[in-house]
C-alpha positions in Angstrom: 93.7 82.7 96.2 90.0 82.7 97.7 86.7 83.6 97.3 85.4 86.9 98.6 83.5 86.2 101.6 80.3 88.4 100.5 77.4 86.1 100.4 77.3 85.1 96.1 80.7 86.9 95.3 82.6 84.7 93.5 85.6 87.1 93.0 88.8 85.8 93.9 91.3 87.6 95.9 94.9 87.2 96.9 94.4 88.5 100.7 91.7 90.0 103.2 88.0 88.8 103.0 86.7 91.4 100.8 87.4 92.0 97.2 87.0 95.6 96.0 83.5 96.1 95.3 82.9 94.7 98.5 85.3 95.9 101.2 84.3 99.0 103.5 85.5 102.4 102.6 87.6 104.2 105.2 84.8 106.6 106.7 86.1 110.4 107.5 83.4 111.2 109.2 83.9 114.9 110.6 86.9 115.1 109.4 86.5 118.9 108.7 85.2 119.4 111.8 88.3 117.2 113.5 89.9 120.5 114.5 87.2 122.0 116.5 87.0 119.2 118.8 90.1 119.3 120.3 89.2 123.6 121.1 89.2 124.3 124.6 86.0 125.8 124.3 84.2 121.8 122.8 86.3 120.5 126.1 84.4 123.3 128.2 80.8 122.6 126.9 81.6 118.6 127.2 82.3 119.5 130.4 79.0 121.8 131.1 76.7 119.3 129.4 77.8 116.6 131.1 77.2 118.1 134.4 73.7 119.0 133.0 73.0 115.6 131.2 74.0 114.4 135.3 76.2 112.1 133.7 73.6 110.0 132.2 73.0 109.1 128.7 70.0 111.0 127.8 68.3 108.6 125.2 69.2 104.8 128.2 69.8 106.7 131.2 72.5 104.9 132.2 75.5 106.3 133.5 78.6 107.2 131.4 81.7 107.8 132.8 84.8 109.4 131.4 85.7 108.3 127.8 82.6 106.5 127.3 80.5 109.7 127.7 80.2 110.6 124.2 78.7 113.8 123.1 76.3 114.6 120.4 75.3 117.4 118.3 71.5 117.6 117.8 71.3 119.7 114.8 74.9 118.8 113.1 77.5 121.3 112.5 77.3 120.6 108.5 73.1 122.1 108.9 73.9 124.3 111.5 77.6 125.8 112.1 76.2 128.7 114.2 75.0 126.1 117.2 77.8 123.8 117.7 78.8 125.6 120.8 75.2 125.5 121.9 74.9 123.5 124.8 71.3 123.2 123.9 72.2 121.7 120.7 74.4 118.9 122.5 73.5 116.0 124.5 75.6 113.4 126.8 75.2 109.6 125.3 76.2 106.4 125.8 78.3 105.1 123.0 75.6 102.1 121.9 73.1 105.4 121.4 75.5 107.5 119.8 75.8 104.9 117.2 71.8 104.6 116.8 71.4 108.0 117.0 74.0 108.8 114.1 72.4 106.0 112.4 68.5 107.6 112.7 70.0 110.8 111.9 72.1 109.5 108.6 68.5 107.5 107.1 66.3 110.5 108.2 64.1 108.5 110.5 62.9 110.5 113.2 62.2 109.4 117.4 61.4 111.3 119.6 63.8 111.1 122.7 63.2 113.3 125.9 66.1 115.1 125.8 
C-alpha cells in the first residue's frame, strides 16, 4: 500500500499512482464521429487541404509530413455537422498546435490565427 501521488492526497492505494478521485478518465473524444474518419471522402479532403495548407502547419508554419500532419476542423462537427467536409472548415496542423488549438477551442478562449 501507498499514498496517492496527488499533491495532499493521503488515500492509500494498492497499485498505480492515482487513487479514484484522482486518476484520469479514459477520454472518447470523437468517438461518434470515429466512423467518418476513416470515409474515403475525410482521406480525399486530408489530402486536398494538405496540398492547400502546402504542407505547413498553419498556426507554426513548419512543415508536417505524413502522420504527423494532423487535421483540424474549425467549426467542429458537434456545432456544425453540415461543414465537416468543407475544406474551408479544415486546416493542416502540427500535432503541438492541434493540442493548443483543441485546448483554446475546449476553454472558449479565442486567437486569432491567419488561417
Amino acid at each position: 500500500m501507498k499514498y496517492c501521488s496527488e499533491q495532499g492526497c493521503r488515500q492509500l492505494i494498492d497499485k498505480g499512482r492515482y487513487c479514484d478521485k484522482h486518476r484520469r478518465k479514459k477520454r472518447n473524444v470523437g468517438a461518434s464521429n470515429k466512423p467518418f474518419y476513416s470515409t474515403e471522402a475525410w482521406r480525399d479532403l486530408k489530402s486536398e487541404c494538405y496540398q492547400r495548407d502546402k504542407g505547413r502547419c498553419t498556426r507554426c508554419n513548419k512543415f508536417v509530413f505524413g502522420k504527423t500532419a494532423q487535421h483540424h476542423h474549425i467549426i467542429p462537427i458537434n456545432v456544425r455537422p453540415d461543414l465537416k467536409l468543407d475544406a474551408d472548415n479544415v486546416t493542416t496542423l502540427c500535432p503541438k498546435c492541434h493540442m493548443i488549438v483543441e485546448n483554446e477551442t475546449k476553454s472558449n478562449t479565442k486567437y486569432k490565427f491567419n488561417w
